[in-house]
C-alpha positions as CSV (number, residue, x, y, z in Angstrom):
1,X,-14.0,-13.7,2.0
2,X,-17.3,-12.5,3.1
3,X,-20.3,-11.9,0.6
4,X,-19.4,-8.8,-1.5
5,X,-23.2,-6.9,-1.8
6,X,-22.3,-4.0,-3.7
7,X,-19.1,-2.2,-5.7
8,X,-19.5,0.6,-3.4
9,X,-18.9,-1.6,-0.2
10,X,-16.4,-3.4,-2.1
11,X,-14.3,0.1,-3.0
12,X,-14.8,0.9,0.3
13,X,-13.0,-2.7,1.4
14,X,-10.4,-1.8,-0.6
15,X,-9.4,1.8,0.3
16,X,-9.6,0.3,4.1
17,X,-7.2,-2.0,3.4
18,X,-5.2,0.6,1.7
19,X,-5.8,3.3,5.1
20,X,-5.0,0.6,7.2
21,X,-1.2,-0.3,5.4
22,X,-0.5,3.6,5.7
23,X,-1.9,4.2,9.2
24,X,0.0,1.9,11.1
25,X,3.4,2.7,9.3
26,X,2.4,6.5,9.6
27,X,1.4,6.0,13.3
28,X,5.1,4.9,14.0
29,X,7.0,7.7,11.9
30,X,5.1,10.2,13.3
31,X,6.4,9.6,16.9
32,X,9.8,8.7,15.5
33,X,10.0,12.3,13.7
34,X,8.2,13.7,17.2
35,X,11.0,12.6,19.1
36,X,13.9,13.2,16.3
37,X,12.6,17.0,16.4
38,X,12.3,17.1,20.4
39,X,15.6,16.1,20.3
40,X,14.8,13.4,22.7
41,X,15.7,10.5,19.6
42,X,19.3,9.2,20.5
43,X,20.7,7.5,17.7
44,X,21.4,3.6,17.8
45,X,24.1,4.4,15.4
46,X,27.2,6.2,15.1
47,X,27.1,9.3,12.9
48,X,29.8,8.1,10.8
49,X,28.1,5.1,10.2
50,X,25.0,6.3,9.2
51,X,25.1,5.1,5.4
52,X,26.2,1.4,6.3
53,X,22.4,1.3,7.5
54,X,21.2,4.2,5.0
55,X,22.2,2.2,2.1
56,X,21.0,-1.8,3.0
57,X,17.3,-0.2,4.3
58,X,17.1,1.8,1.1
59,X,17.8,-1.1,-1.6
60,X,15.7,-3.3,0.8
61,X,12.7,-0.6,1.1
62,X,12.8,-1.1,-3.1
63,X,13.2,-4.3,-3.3
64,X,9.7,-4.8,-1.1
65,X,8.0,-1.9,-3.0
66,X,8.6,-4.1,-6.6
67,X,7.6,-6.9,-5.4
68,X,4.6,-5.4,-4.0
69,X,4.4,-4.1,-7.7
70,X,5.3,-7.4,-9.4
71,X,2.5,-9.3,-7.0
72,X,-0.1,-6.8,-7.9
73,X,0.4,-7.3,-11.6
74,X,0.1,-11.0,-11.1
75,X,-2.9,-11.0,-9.4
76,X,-4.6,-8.4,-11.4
77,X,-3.8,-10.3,-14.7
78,X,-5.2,-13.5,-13.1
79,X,-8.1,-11.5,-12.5
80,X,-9.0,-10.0,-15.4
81,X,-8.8,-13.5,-17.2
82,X,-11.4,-15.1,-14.5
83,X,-14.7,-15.2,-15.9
84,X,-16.8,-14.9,-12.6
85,X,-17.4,-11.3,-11.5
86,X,-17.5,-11.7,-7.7
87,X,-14.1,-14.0,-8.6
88,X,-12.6,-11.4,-10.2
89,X,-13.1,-9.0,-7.2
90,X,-12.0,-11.4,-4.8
91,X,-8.9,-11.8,-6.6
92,X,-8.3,-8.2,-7.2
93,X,-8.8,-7.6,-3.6
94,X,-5.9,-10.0,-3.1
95,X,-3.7,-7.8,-5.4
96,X,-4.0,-4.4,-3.5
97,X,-3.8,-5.8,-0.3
98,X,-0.7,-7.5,-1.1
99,X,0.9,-4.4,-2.9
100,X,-0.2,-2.1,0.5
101,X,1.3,-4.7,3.0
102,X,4.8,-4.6,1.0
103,X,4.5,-0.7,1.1
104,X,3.9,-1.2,4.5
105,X,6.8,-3.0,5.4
106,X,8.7,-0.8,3.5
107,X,7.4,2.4,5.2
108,X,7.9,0.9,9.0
109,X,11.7,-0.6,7.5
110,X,12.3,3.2,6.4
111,X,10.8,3.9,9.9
112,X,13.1,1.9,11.6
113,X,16.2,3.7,9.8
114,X,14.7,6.9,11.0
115,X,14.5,5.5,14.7
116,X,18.5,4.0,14.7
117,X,20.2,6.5,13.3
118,X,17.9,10.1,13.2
119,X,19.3,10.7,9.8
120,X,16.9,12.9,8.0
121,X,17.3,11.3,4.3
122,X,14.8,8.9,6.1
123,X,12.1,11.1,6.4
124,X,12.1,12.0,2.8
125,X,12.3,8.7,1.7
126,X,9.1,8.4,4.1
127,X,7.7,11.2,2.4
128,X,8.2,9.3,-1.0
129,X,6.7,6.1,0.4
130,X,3.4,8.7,1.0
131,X,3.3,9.9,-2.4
132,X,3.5,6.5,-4.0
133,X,0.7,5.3,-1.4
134,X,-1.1,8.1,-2.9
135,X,-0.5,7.4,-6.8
136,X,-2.0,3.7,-6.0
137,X,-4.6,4.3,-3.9
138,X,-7.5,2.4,-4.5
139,X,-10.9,4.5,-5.9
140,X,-14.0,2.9,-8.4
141,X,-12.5,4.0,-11.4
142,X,-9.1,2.6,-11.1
143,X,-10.7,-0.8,-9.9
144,X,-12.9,-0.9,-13.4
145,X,-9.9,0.5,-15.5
146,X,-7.2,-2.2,-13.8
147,X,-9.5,-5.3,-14.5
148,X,-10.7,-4.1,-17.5
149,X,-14.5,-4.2,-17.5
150,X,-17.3,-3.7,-19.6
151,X,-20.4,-2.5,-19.5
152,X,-22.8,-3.7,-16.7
153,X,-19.9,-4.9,-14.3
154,X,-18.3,-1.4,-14.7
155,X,-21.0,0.4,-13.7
156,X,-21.6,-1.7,-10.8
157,X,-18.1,-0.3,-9.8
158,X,-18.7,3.1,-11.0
159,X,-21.7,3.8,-9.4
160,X,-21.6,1.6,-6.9
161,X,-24.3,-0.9,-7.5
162,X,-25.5,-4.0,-5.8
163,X,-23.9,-7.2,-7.2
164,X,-26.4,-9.3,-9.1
165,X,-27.3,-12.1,-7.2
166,X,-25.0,-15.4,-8.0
């Protein structure tokens, strides 16, 4: 990872990481739903069988979105426990992007429901998927209260200070 000079720039890392896991994803629904409201979309799938591929993309949407969850939690109790500051960010870093690349998937899996069988169910699980991209998105106080810091190294992520040279 390259040098990390300042909490701002390294908040600003993050919420890039975070834009970039929701853009692509949104990129893709948004000429999915385009087309499904054009009426140009033509289902892959059969009307009537619209749940057997409603129901697997659902429960396999979840299952990526907790183990998004479950992988940030590692990674951001390995964190908090590493004594190094620029450590700490690095590893945190590692946390978020891996819970936005699972939301990710998730979002373009959801997506791909959406393309095969233009059932609308799909675009309010997308909607969902927005909101929770939303709850977690990264910002300077949710980096200092999810590792836990104190003092100086707080407000180097607060405010946006340069990192102390190592």
């Amino acid at each position: 990872m390259p040098e990390i000079l300042s909490g701002k720039e390294y908040v600003r890392k993050l919420i890039n990481i975070a834009y970039l896991n929701i853009g692509i994803p949104l990129l893709f629904f948004a000429w999915v739903y385009l087309e499904s409201n054009a009426e140009t979309l033509i289902p892959k799938v059969a009307e009537n069988q619209r749940l057997i591929l409603f129901i697997p993309i659902v429960v396999t949407s979840l299952v990526f979105i907790l183990f998004g969850h479950k992988k940030h939690s590692y990674f951001t109790k390995k964190a908090r426990k590493e004594e190094d500051f620029v450590n700490k960010l690095v590893i945190y870093q590692k946390a978020t992007t891996h819970r936005f690349i699972f939301y990710s998937i998730s979002s373009l899996l959801i997506t791909f429901g959406f393309f095969m069988t233009d059932f609308q169910p799909f675009a309010a699980l997308f909607g969902i998927m927005i909101v929770l991209f939303s709850i977690n998105h990264p910002n300077a106080k949710k980096v200092a209260d999810d590792l836990r810091l104190k003092d100086d190294n707080r407000k180097i992520i607060l405010e946006g200070l340069d990192l102390p040279n190592s």
